[in-house]
TORKOL-4160 file (C-alpha; in steps of 0.2 Angstrom, whole numbers, padded with zeros to 4 digits, m for minus):
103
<pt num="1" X="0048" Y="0119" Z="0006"/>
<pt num="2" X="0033" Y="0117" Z="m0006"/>
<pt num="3" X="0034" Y="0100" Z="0000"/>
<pt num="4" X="0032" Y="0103" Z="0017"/>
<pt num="5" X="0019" Y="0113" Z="0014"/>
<pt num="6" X="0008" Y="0104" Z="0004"/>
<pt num="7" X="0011" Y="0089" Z="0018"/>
<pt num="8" X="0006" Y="0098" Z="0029"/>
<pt num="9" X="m0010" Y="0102" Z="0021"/>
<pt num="10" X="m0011" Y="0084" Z="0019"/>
<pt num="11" X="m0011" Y="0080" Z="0038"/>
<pt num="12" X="m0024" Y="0095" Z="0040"/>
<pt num="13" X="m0037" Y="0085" Z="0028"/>
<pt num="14" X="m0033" Y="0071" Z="0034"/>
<pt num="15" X="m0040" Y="0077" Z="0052"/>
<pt num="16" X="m0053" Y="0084" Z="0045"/>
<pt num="17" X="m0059" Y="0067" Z="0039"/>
<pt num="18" X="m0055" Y="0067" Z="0022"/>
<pt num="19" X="m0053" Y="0052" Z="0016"/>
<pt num="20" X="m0034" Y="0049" Z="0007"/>
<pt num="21" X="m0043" Y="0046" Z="m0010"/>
<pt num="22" X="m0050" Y="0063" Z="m0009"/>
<pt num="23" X="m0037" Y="0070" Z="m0005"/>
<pt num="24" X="m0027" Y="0062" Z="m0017"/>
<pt num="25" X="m0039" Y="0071" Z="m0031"/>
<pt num="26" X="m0039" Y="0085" Z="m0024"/>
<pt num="27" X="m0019" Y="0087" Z="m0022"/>
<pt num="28" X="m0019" Y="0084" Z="m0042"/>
<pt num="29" X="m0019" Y="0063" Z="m0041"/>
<pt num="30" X="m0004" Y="0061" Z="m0033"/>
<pt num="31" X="m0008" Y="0043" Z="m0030"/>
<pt num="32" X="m0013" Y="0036" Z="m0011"/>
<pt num="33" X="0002" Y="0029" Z="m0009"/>
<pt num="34" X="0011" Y="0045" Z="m0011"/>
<pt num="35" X="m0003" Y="0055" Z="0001"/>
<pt num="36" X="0001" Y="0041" Z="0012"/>
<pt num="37" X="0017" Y="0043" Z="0013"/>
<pt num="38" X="0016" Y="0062" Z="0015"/>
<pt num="39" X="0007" Y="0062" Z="0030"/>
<pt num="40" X="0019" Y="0050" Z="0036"/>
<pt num="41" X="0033" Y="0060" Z="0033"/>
<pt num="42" X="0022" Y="0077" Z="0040"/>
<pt num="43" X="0017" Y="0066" Z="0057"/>
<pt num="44" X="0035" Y="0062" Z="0058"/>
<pt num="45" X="0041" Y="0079" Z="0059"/>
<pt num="46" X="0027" Y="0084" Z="0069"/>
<pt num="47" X="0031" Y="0088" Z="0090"/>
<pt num="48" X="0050" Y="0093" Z="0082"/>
<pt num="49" X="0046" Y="0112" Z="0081"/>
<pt num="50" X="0052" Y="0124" Z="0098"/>
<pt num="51" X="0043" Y="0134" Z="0105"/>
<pt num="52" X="0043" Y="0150" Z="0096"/>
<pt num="53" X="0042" Y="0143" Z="0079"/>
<pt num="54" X="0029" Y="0136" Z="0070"/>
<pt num="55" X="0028" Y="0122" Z="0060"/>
<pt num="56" X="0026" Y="0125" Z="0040"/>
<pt num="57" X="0006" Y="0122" Z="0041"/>
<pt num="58" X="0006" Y="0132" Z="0057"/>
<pt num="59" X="0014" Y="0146" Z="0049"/>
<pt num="60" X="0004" Y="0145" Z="0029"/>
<pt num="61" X="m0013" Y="0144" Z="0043"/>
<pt num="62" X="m0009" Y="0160" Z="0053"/>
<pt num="63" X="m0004" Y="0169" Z="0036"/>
<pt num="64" X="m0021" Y="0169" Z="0031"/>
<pt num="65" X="m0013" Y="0165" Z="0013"/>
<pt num="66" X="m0016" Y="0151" Z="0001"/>
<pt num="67" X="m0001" Y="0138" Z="0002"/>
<pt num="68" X="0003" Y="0143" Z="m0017"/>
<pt num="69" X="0003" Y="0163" Z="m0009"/>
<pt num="70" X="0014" Y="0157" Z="0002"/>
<pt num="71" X="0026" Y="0147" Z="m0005"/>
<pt num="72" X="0028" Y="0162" Z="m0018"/>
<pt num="73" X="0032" Y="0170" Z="m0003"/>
<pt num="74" X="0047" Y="0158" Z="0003"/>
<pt num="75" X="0055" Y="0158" Z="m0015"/>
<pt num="76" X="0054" Y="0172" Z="m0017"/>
<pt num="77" X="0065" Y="0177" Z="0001"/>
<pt num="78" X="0053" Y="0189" Z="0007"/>
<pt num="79" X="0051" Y="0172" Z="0022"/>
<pt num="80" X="0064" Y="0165" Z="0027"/>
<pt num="81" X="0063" Y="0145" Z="0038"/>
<pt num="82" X="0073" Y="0141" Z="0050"/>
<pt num="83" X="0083" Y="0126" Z="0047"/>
<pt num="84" X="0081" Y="0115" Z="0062"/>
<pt num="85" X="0091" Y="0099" Z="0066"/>
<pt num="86" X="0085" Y="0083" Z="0058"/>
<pt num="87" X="0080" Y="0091" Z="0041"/>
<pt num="88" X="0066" Y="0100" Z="0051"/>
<pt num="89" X="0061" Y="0117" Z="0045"/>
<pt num="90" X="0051" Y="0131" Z="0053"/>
<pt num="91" X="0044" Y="0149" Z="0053"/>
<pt num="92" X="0047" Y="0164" Z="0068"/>
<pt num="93" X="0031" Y="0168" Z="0076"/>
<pt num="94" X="0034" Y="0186" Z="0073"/>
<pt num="95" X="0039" Y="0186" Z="0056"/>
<pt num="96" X="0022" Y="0178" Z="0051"/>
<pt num="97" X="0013" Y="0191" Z="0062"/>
<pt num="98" X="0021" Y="0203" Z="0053"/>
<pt num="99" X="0018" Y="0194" Z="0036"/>
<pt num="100" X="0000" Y="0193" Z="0039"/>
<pt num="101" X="0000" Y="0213" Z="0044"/>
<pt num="102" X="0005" Y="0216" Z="0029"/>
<pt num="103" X="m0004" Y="0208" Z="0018"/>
């Protein structure tokens, strides 16, 4: 799930312009191959999510957490995902609504 997460994040600074260098050193030099191949696999499962879910950068964005907030959150069971076909994960709408109420 962490991975998820943090591809997502990737594709989000990718559309904001950054450049994959950047973002390579800002995501602790993971190497611009591997950011590459990141928002590959983040595009990919993009347009996969039903309606009524959100997508792992979806739901860490309507949290109002920071991804490390919320993937604490995930492990710890306090959020559960969705399993979806294809490997596919996701968030309920309301549950993240009531996530953020919370916090």
């Amino acid at each position: 799930m962490a991975r998820l997460i943090r591809d997502s994040a990737i594709v989000d600074a990718h559309r904001a312009g950054l450049s994959s260098r950047e973002i390579s050193a800002l995501v602790g030099d993971i190497g611009q191959a591997n950011v590459v191949r990141a928002r590959r696999r983040a595009a990919a499962g993009a347009g996969a999510v039903p309606e009524g879910l959100l997508s792992p950068s979806e739901a860490l964005r309507l949290s109002g957490m920071t991804p490390k907030d919320f993937i604490n959150v995930v492990r710890s069971g306090q959020l559960h995902p969705v399993e979806l076909p294809g490997g596919v994960r996701a968030f309920r709408a309301e549950e993240i609504e009531q996530l953020r109420a919370s916090a």
